[in-house]
C-alpha positions, 0 to 999 in steps of 0.5 A: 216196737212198731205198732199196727193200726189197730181198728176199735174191732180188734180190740173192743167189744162189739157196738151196738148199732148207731143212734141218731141225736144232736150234740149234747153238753156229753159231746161238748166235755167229750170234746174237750177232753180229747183237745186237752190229751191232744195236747199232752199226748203231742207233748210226749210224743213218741217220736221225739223220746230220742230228744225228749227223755223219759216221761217217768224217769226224768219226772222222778228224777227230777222231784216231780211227785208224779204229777206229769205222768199221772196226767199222761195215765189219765189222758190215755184213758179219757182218749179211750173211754172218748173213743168208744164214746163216740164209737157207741152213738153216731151222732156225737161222731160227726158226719165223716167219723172225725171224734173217732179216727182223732181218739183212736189216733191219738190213743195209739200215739199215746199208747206209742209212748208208753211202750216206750216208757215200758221198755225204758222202765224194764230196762232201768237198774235204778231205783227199784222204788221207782220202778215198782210203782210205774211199771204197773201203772203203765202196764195197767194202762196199756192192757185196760185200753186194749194193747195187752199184747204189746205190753205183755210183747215188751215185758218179755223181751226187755225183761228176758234181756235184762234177766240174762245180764243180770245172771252174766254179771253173777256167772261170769259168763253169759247164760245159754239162749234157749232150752235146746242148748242147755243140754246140748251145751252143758254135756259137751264140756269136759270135768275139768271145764266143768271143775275149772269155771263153770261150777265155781261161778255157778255156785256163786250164782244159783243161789243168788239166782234162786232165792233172789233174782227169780222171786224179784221178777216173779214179784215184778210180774205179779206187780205189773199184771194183778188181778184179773190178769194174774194169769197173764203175769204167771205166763209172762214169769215162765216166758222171762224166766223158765229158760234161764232156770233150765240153763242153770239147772243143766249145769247140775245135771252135767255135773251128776252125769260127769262125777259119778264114782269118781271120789275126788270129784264128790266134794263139788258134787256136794257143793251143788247138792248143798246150793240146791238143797239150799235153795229148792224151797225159794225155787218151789216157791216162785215156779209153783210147786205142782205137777205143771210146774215145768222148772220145779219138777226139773230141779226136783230130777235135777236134785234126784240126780245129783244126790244118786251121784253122791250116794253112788260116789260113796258107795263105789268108796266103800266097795274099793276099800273092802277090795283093796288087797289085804296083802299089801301091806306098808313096809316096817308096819308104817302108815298105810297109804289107803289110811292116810287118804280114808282119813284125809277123806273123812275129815273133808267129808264131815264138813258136809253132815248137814248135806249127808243128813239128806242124802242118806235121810231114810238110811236105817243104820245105827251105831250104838253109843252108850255116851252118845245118841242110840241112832246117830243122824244118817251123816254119821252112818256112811262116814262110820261105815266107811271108817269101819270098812278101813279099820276092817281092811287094816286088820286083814293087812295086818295079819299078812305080815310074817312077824308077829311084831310088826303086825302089830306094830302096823295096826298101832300106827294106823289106830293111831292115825285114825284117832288123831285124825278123828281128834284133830277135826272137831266136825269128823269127831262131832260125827263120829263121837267123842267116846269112838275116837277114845276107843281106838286112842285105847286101841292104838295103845294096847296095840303097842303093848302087844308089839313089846311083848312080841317084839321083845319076847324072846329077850324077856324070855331069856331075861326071866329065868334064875339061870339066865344064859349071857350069850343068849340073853345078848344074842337075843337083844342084838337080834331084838334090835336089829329086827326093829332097825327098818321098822317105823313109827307113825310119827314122834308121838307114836315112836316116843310111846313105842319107845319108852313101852319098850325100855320100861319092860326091858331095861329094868329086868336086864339091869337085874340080870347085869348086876348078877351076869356083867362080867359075861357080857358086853351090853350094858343097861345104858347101851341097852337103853341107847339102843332102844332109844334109836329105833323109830327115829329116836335121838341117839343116847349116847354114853357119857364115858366118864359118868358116874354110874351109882348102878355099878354098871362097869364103864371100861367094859361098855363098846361104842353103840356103833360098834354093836351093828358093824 
């Protein structure tokens, strides 16, 4: 920094006019006080710090305890104490002013050298002890002998500098300039550049920014401008790190303004809603919490904004779930796409209930649990709403199905789905209860009841009469059977349980009906049971012809299962 002539008017209180008196023993020290800073000051002589090194680096580095650059602090303040000495009487002045032009002369040598020392010192990654101790002590110095704006001119810029090194480290990028080109910049990129780069690092440096870069040059400034110039060093804070605050701020207000409604994007809008939820109180601390506070009242926008755009995103899923058509229905009762993505959803979505407790904080909803909490937390309400708009929906698709069977058989492998699901995931099962997940594990199984029934209704019809008809009884299961060839269950689990209902309420009542009618007919129990056991992905059951059959079934009489369907 070049630094001006500066004239003891500019930069002194105004003197009192001159009084005429000889030399005193004050002069004589006067004098002496300045020969011996003349000599320090020519030593560390700014001009030469290419060569020379640093006065407070290279003493700490080298195990000086500070001697030398305590020396130089006191040499700077008897040079400016002498130049007002000599400025407030005449006659310790000399006849031609020679005691004042050489203090202020070599003050502002001095002066030279310390802002150079500043700017080595505020540039400097090295020991933060080190630091924290000199930086003030030059400060201090400066702004006591008048070179206030110089001090407060090389703090800010070498400090902005090394701010915005220290976030392009972080970011993985360097951070944008100034306050115009936060918004300009940010709102220019694309979701997938956003998604791509930007956030990822951002959520890597936020945090670490606000809860620990900030209050460090917050304590920095605090540190080096105390006292009565608090309010200089609060000034010098907001120079050095307001715009820089903003530019990070601007990625989360470009984030809400390019996700919202959009369900795959919700989870990053959650990640920045969680870093900057996470990390407000640090923000607020160090920016100051009042209504001037330019950057908290932006993050507070910043978090307002985000927050709508979770809250909107979620809401516009619930709406598309409860408009989905309820005639679209999966064919042969399978898992309907839409219960695979709710859930799948859900399960992401439960490991964010902390972040949902605060978006949905006045949410009045409850759930009643008789087990469980009477008001669950607002996590639990959105995530119960959108589960019940899903399960709502599947019944409305569910009765869209001509067979009654099948019907019944979609909400068994959907239920089903929905409770494990909801049991794999101990957040969405945290979230929702332990008791709901029970409750639609019942579901599922009672529907899977009511589809035997309805599937094999018209066998067991024919079955339960004392006069059974034989080709009715056989024309009613091979119908039974080929009903259910394309229809598909969820998974193994659920056609095992679908299954082994089945055989248990049919093949022990046509056994019954085989004892009495065997001759009339050409299915046996264990064809019957083969059968059965086929459907939903089963393992074939085949007969072993010469198997000893204690039932009395008649071997010789049973066909090939194949043959049953050709």
């Amino acid at each position: 920094m070049a630094f001006m002539a500066s004239p003891s008017s500019r930069r002194h209180a105004p003197l009192p006019p001159p009084r005429h008196h000889r030399r005193t023993l004050s002069s004589t020290l006067v004098d002496e006080t300045v020969a011996a800073a003349a000599a320090l000051v020519h030593k560390w002589h700014p001009d030469d710090a290419p060569g020379g090194g640093s006065l407070f680096l290279d003493a700490a580095a080298g195990g000086d305890d500070g001697g030398e650059p305590q020396r130089f602090l006191r040499a700077a303040a008897d040079l400016h104490r002498a130049m007002l000495f000599f400025a407030s009487d005449a006659s310790t002045n000399g006849s031609d002013g020679s005691g004042l032009i050489q203090a202020q002369a070599l003050l502002e040598t001095a002066m030279r050298r310390l802002d150079l020392e500043l700017q080595l010192l505020l540039s400097d990654d090295g020991d933060a002890t080190r630091r924290s101790s000199s930086i003030p002590a030059v400060a201090k110095a400066m702004m006591a002998a008048g070179y206030g704006r110089e001090c407060v001119a090389t703090f800010k810029s070498r400090r902005r500098a090394a701010l915005s090194a220290a976030l392009h480290r972080l970011l993985g990028f360097p951070p944008l300039p100034g306050p115009g080109d936060h918004h300009h910049h940010m709102h220019k990129l694309s979701w997938d550049q956003l998604d791509g780069t930007v956030i990822p690092s951002w959520l890597a440096a936020a945090p670490a920014a606000f809860t620990s870069l900030f209050p460090a040059e917050k304590r920095l400034c605090d540190a080096a401008f105390s006292g009565d110039a608090a309010a200089v060093g609060d000034a010098v804070f907001a120079a050095v790190a307001n715009d820089h605050a903003g530019g990070l701020l601007a990625v989360a207000e470009a984030l809400a303004a390019r996700a919202r409604r959009a369900p795959e994007r919700l989870f990053r809008v959650l990640d920045v809603h969680d870093a900057l939820t996470a990390s407000l109180p640090a923000l607020l601390s160090v920016f100051g919490s009042g209504d001037g506070s330019e950057v908290a009242a932006r993050a507070a926008l910043a978090v307002a904004k985000v927050g709508d755009a979770a809250r909107g995103t979620l809401g516009g899923l619930e709406a598309a779930i409860r408009k989905e058509p309820s005639k679209g229905t999966a064919a042969g009762g399978a898992v309907h796409p839409l219960t695979r993505y709710v859930m799948n959803y859900l399960v992401f979505l439960a490991d964010y209930s902390h972040g949902l407790a605060l978006l949905y904080d006045d949410d009045s909803d409850s759930f009643s649990d008789s087990d469980e909490q009477a008001s669950p937390p607002p996590s639990s309400s959105i995530i119960h709403r959108l589960v019940t708009a899903l399960l709502g929906k599947l019944e409305a698709k569910a009765g869209s199905y001509r067979e009654v069977a099948l019907s019944y058989l979609f909400l068994a492998n959907n239920t089903g789905y929905v409770a494990r699901k909801v049991a794999g995931s101990g957040e969405l099962r945290g979230v929702l209860g332990e008791r709901w997940a029970e409750e639609q594990g019942d579901k599922a199984t009672a529907h899977v009841a009511v589809y035997v029934r309805a599937a094999w209704g018209k066998v067991m019809t024919s079955l339960g009469g004392g006069e059974a008809d034989p080709v009715a009884v056989e024309a009613a299961v091979m119908e039974a059977v080929g009903a259910q060839e394309q229809w598909v269950a969820a998974d193994e689990e659920t056609g095992e349980a679908l299954r082994k209902a089945a055989a248990a309420a049919v093949v022990p009542k046509y056994r019954m009906f085989y004892r009495r009618h065997g001759a009339a007919v050409r299915l046996t129990p264990g064809d019957v049971a083969a059968m059965i056991a086929a459907l939903f992905g089963g393992p074939l059951q085949r007969r072993q012809e010469d198997r000893p059959n204690p039932s009395g079934d008649h071997p010789a009489r049973r066909p090939r299962v194949q043959q049953l369907f050709t």
